[in-house]
C-alpha positions as a Markdown table, in Angstrom:
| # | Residue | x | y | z |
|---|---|---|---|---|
| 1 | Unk | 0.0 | 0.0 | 0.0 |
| 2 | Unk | 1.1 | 3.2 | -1.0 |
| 3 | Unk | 1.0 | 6.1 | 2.0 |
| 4 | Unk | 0.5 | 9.7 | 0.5 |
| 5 | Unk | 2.4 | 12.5 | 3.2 |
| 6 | Unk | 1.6 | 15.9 | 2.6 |
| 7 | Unk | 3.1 | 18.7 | 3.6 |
| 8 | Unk | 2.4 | 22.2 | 4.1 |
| 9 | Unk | 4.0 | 25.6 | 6.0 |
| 10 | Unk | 4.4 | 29.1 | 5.4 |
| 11 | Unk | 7.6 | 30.3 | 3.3 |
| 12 | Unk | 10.1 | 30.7 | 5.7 |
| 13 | Unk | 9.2 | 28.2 | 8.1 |
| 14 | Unk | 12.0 | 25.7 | 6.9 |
| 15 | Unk | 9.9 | 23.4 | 5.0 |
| 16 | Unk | 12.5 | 22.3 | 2.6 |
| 17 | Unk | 15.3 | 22.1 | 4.8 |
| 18 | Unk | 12.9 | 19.5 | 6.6 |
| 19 | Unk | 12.0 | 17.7 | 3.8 |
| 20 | Unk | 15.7 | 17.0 | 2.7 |
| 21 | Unk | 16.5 | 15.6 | 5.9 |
| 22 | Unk | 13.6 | 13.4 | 6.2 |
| 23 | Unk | 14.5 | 12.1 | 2.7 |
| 24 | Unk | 18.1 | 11.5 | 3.8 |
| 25 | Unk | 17.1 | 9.2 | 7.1 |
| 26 | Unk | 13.4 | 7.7 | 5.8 |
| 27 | Unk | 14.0 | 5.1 | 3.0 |
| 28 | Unk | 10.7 | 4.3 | 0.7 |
| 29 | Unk | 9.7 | 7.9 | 0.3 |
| 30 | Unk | 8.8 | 9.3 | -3.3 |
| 31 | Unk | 9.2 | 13.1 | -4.2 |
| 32 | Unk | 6.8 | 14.8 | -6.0 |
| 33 | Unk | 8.7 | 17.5 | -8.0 |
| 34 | Unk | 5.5 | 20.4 | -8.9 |
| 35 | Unk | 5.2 | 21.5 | -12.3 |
| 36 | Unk | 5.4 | 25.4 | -12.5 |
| 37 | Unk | 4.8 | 28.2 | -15.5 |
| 38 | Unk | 7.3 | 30.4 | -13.9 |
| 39 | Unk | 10.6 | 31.4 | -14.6 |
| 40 | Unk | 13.7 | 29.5 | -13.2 |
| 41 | Unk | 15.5 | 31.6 | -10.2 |
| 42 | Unk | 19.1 | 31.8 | -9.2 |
| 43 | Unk | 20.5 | 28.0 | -9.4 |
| 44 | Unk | 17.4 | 26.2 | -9.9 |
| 45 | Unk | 17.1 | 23.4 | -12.5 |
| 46 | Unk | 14.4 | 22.1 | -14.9 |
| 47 | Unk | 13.8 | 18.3 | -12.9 |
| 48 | Unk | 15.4 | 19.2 | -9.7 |
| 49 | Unk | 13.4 | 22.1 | -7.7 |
| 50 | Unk | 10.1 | 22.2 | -10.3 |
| 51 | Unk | 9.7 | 20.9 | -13.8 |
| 52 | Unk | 9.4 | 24.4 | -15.8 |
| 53 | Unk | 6.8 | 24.4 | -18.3 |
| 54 | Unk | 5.0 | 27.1 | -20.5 |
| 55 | Unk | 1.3 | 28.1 | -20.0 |
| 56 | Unk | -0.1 | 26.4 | -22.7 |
| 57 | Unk | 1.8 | 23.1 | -22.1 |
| 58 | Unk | 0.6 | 23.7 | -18.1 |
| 59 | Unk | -3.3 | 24.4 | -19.8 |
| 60 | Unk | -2.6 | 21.5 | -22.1 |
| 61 | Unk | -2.3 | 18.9 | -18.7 |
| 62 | Unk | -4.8 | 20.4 | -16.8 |
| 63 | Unk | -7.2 | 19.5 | -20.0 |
| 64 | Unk | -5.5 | 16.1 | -20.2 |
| 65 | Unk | -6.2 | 15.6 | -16.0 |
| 66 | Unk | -2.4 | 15.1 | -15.7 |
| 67 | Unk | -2.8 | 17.0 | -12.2 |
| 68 | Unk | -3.6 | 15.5 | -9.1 |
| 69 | Unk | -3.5 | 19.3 | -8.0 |
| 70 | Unk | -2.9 | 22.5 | -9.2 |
| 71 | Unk | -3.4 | 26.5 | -8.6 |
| 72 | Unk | -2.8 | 29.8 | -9.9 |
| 73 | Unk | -0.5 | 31.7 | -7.5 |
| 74 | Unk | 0.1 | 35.3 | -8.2 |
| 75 | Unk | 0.3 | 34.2 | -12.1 |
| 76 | Unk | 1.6 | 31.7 | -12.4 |
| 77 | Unk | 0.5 | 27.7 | -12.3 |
| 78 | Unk | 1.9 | 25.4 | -9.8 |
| 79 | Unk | 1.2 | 21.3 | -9.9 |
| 80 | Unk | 1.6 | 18.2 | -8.8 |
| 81 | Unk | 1.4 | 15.4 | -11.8 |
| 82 | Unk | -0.8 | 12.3 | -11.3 |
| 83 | Unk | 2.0 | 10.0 | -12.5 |
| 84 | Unk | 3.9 | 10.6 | -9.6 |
| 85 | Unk | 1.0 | 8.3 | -7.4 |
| 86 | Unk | 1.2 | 5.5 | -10.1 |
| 87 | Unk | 4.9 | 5.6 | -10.0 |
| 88 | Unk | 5.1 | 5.2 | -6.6 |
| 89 | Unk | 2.4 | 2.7 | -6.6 |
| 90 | Unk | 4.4 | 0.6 | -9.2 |
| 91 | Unk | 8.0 | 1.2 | -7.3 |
| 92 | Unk | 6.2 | 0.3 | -4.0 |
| 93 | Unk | 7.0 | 3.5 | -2.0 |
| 94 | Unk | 5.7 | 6.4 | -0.2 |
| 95 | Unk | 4.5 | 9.2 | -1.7 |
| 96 | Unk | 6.1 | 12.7 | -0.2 |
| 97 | Unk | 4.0 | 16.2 | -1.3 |
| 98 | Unk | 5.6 | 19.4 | -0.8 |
| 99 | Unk | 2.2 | 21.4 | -1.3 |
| 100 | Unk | 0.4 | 24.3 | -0.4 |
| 101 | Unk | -2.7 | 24.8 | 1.6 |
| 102 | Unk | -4.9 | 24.9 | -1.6 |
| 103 | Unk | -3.5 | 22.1 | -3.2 |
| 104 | Unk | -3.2 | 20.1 | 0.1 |
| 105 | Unk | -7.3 | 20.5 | -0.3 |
| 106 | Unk | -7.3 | 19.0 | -3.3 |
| 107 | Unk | -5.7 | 16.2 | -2.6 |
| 108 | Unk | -7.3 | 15.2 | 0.7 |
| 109 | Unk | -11.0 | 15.6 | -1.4 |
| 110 | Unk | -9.3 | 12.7 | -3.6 |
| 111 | Unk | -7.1 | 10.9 | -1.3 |
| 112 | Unk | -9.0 | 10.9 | 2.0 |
| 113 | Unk | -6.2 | 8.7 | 3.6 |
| 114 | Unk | -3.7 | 11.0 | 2.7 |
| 115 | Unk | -1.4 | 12.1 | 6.1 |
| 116 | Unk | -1.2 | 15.8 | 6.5 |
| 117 | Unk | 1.6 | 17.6 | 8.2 |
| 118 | Unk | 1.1 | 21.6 | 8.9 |
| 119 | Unk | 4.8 | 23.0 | 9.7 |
| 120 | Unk | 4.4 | 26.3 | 12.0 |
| 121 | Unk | 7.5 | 28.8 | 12.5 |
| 122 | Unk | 7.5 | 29.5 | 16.7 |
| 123 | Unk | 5.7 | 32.7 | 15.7 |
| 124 | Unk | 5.0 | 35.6 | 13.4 |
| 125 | Unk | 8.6 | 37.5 | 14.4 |
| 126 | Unk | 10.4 | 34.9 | 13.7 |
| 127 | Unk | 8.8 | 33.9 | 10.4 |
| 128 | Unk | 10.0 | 37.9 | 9.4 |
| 129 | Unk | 13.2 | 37.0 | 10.6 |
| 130 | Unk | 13.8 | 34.3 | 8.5 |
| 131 | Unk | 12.6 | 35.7 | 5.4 |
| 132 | Unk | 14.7 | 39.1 | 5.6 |
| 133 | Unk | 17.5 | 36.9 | 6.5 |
| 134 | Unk | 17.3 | 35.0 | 3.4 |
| 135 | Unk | 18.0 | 38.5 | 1.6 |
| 136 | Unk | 16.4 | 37.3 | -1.6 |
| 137 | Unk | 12.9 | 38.9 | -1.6 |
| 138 | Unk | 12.4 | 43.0 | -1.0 |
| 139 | Unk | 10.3 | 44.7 | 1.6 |
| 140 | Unk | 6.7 | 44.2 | -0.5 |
| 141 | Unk | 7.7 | 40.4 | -1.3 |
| 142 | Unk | 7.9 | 39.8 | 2.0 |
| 143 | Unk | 5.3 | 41.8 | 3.2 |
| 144 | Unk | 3.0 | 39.6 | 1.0 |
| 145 | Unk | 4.4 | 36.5 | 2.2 |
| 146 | Unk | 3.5 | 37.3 | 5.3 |
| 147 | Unk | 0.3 | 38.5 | 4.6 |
| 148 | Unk | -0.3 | 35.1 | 2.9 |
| 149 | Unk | 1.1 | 33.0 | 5.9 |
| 150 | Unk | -1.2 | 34.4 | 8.4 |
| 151 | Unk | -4.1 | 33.6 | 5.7 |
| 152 | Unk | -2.6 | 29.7 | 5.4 |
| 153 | Unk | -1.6 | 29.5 | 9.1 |
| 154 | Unk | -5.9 | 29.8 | 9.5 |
| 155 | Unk | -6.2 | 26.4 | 7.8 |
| 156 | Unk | -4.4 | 24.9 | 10.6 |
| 157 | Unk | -6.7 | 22.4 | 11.7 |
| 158 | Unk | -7.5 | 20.9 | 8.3 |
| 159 | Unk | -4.3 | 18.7 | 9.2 |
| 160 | Unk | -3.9 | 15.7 | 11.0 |
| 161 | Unk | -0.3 | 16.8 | 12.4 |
| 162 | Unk | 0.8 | 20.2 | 13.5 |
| 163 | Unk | 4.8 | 20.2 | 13.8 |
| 164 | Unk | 6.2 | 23.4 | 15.3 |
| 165 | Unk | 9.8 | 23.9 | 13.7 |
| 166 | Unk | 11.8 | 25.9 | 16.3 |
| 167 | Unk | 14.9 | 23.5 | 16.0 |
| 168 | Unk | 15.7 | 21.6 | 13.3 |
| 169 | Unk | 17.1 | 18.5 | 15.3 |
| 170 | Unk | 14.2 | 18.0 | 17.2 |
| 171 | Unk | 11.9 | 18.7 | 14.1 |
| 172 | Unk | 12.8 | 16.6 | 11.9 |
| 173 | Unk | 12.7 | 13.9 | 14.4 |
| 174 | Unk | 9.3 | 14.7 | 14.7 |
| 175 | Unk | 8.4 | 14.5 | 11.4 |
| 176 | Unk | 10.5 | 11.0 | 11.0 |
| 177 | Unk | 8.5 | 9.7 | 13.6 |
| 178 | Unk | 5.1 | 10.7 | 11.9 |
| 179 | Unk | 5.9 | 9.0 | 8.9 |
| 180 | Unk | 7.0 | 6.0 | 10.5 |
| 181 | Unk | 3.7 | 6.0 | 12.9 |
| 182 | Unk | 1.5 | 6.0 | 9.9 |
| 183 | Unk | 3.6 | 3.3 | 8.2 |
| 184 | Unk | 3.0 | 1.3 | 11.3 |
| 185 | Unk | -0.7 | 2.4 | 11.7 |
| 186 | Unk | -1.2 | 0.6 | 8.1 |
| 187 | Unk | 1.4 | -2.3 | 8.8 |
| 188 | Unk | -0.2 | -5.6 | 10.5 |
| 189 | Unk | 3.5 | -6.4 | 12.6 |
| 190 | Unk | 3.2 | -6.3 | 16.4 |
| 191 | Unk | 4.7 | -3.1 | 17.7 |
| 192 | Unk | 8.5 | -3.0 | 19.1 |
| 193 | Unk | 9.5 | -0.9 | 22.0 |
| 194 | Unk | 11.5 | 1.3 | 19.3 |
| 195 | Unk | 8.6 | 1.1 | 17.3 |
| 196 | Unk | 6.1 | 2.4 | 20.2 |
| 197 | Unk | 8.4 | 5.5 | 21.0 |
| 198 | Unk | 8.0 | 6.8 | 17.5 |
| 199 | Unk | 4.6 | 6.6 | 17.7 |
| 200 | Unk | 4.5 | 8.3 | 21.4 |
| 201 | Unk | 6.6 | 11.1 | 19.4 |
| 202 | Unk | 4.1 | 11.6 | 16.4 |
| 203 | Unk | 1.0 | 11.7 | 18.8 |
| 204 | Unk | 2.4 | 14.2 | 20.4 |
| 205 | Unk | 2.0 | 16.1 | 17.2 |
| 206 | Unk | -1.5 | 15.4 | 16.7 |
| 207 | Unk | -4.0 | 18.7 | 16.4 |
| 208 | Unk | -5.8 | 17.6 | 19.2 |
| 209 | Unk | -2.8 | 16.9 | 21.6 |
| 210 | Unk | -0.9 | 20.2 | 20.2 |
| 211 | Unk | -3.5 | 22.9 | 20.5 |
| 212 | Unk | -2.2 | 24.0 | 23.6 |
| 213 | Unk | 1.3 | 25.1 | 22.5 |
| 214 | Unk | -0.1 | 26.5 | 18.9 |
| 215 | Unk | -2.4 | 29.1 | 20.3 |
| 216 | Unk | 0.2 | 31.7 | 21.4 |
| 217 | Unk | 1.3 | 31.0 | 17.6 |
| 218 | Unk | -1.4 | 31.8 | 16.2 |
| 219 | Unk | -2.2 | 34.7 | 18.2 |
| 220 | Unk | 1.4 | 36.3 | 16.8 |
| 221 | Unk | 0.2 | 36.1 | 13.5 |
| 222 | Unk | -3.6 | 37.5 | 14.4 |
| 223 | Unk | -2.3 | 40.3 | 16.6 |
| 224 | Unk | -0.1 | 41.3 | 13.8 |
| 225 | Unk | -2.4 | 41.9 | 11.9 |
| 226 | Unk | -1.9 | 45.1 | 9.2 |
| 227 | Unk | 1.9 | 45.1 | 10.3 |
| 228 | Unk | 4.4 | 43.8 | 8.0 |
């Protein structure tokens, strides 16, 4: 059985840096590289951050249902190709989705059993931190970015896992153990003693067992509000 991970933060909230460690330490796991209409920036590479792909060829997949989900962010079209599921299907892997909120919809109104991971910054000064620090975006860019994380931060408990990434050590830890909890939730072996710490770890990121600690979050965002 193929599991479907998706997951979801805020730019700026360390997302990627996440994702590329989890994909160095978890074996099994298929990336899902998006399909974009916009323009390659600095380094990136046709195949290795997005596939780059005009308008009309985007147009041309939507038409063809090629997408499993797409959107049209400030221009430009971002998606995730069906074939992607069917490879993994065929390979016998995991299926990893680096996604937005509105494209994390998508897929969870086709793929019900799909896990969903929402990655939080500690809070709204620190999200501005990281974004200026980056020095790769001006004043408005950012501005809008956070704008549009405090609109996506809402959607919060549309996920199943909530992972607050303060330190990257203890992070992706977190989200290791989330992937291997629902590998074991859909595995018939009996549980080891290793096996029942992970899953001890990734309950602890549950919505439900994590609203305590992501209300002062979200109030840094909400009493922000009109500030950039």
């Amino acid at each position: 059985m193929t599991n479907v991970y998706i997951i979801s933060a805020p730019s700026g909230s360390g997302k990627s840096t996440l994702v590329n460690e989890l994909r160095s330490q978890v074996v099994g796991l298929k990336f899902s590289i998006s399909y974009t209409t916009r323009a390659p920036r600095g380094s990136e590479q046709n195949g290795r951050e997005y596939f780059f792909v005009s308008r009309a060829d985007f147009e041309a997949m939507i038409r063809e249902d090629d997408f499993l989900e797409y959107a049209d962010v400030y221009g430009n079209y971002y998606g995730t190709a069906r074939r992607f599921l069917r490879e993994a299907e065929q390979e016998g892997t995991d299926l990893l989705l680096d996604i937005d909120v509105q494209g994390a919809a998508q897929i969870k109104a086709k793929l019900p059993k799909a896990c969903s991971i929402f990655v939080l910054p500690p809070n709204r000064h620190t999200l501005e931190w990281r974004l200026r620090n980056r020095g790769s975006d001006s004043d408005q860019v950012i501005c809008r970015r956070l704008a549009t994380a405090r609109r996506e931060i809402e959607n919060y408990d549309k996920y199943d896992y909530i992972l607050v990434n303060d330190r990257l050590e203890p992070s992706v830890s977190q989200l290791k153990a989330i992937v291997l909890s629902e590998r074991l939730r859909h595995s018939d072996r009996p549980l080891t003693v290793e096996d029942e710490a992970q899953v001890a770890v990734a309950e602890g990121c549950r919505l439900k067992n994590i609203q305590a600690r992501i209300n002062p979050i979200l109030e840094s965002f909400r009493n922000d509000k009109g500030k950039c």
